[in-house]
C-alpha positions as CSV (number, residue, x, y, z in Angstrom):
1,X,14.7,8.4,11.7
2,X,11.6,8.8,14.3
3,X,10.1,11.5,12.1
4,X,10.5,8.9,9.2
5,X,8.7,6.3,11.8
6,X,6.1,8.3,12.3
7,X,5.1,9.9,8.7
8,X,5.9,6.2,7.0
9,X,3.1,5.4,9.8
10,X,0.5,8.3,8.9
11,X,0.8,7.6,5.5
12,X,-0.8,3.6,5.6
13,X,-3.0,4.7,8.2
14,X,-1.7,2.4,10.6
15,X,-2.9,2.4,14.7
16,X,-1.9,1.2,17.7
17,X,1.7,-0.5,18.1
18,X,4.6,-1.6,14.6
19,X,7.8,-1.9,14.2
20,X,9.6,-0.2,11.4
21,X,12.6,-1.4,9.6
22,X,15.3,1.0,8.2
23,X,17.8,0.3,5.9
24,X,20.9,2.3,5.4
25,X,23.0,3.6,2.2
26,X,26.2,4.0,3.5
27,X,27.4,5.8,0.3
28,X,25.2,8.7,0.2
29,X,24.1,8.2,3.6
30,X,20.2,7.8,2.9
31,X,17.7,6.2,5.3
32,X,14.5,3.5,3.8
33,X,11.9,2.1,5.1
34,X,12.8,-1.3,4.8
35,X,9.2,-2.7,5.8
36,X,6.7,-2.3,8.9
37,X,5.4,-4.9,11.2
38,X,1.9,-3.8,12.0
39,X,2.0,-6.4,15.0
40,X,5.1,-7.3,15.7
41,X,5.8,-10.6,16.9
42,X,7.0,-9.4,19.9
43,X,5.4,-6.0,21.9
44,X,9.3,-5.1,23.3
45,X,7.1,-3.6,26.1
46,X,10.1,-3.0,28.0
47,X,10.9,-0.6,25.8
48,X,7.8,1.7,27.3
49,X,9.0,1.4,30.5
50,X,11.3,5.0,29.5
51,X,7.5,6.2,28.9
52,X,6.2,5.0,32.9
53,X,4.2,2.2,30.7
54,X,4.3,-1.1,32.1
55,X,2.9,-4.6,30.2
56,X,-0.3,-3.7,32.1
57,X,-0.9,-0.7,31.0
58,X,0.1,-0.9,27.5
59,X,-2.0,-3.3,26.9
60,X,-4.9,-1.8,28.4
61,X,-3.9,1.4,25.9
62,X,-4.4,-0.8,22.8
63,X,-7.4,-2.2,23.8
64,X,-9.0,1.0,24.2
65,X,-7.2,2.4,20.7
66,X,-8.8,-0.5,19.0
67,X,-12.2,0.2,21.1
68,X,-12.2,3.6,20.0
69,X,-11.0,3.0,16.2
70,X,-13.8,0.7,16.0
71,X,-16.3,3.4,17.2
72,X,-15.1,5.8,14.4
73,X,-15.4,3.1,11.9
74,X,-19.5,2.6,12.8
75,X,-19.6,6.2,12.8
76,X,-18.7,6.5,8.8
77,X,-21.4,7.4,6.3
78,X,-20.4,6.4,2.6
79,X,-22.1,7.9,-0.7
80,X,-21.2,7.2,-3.8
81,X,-21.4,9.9,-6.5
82,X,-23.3,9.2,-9.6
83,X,-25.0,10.2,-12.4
84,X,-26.9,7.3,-13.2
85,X,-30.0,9.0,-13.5
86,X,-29.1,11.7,-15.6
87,X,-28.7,8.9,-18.4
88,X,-32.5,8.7,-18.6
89,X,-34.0,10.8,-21.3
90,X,-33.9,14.6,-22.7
91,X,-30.1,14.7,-21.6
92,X,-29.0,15.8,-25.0
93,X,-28.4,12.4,-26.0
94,X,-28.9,11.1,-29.7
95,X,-32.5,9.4,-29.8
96,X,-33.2,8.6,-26.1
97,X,-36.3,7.2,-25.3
98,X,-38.4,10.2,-26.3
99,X,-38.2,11.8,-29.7
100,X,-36.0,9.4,-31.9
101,X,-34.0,10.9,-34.4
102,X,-35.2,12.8,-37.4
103,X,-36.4,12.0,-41.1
């Protein structure tokens, strides 16, 4: 079930703390994701107290994961592939804006 957790949150490119719901087919004895709470209403912090994370530091943690995520976001470069130009004359085209067609 925590390898589920974990590729369910790869695969929406989640970060920093969720809380994943499983559901459970008794009959054939399958596991689903149910849903995921990307911020849950409520941390369970206690629950990182088996990992030597208290409130304190947990928090601190997210701050700097959102810090950080936010420094890889400015750091993206998009392009957008197009042939817009090639559109413009002698591209084999009928007519085109030198030539016309023949008589």
């Amino acid at each position: 079930m925590q390898t589920l957790a974990v590729s369910t949150f790869k695969a929406l490119g989640c970060g920093g703390v969720s809380r994943i719901d499983f559901m459970k087919d008794e009959a054939n004895d399958t596991i689903y994701v149910n849903e995921i709470n990307t911020i849950p209403g409520s941390l369970s912090f206690y629950l990182w107290e088996a990992a030597d994370k208290d409130f304190q530091t947990l928090t601190n943690d997210l701050i700097q994961l959102a810090l950080k995520r936010q420094r890889d976001r400015e750091r993206l470069t998009f392009s957008i592939d197009s042939n817009l130009f090639s559109l413009q004359g002698g591209g084999g085209g009928k007519g085109g804006s030198k030539g016309g067609s023949k008589r």
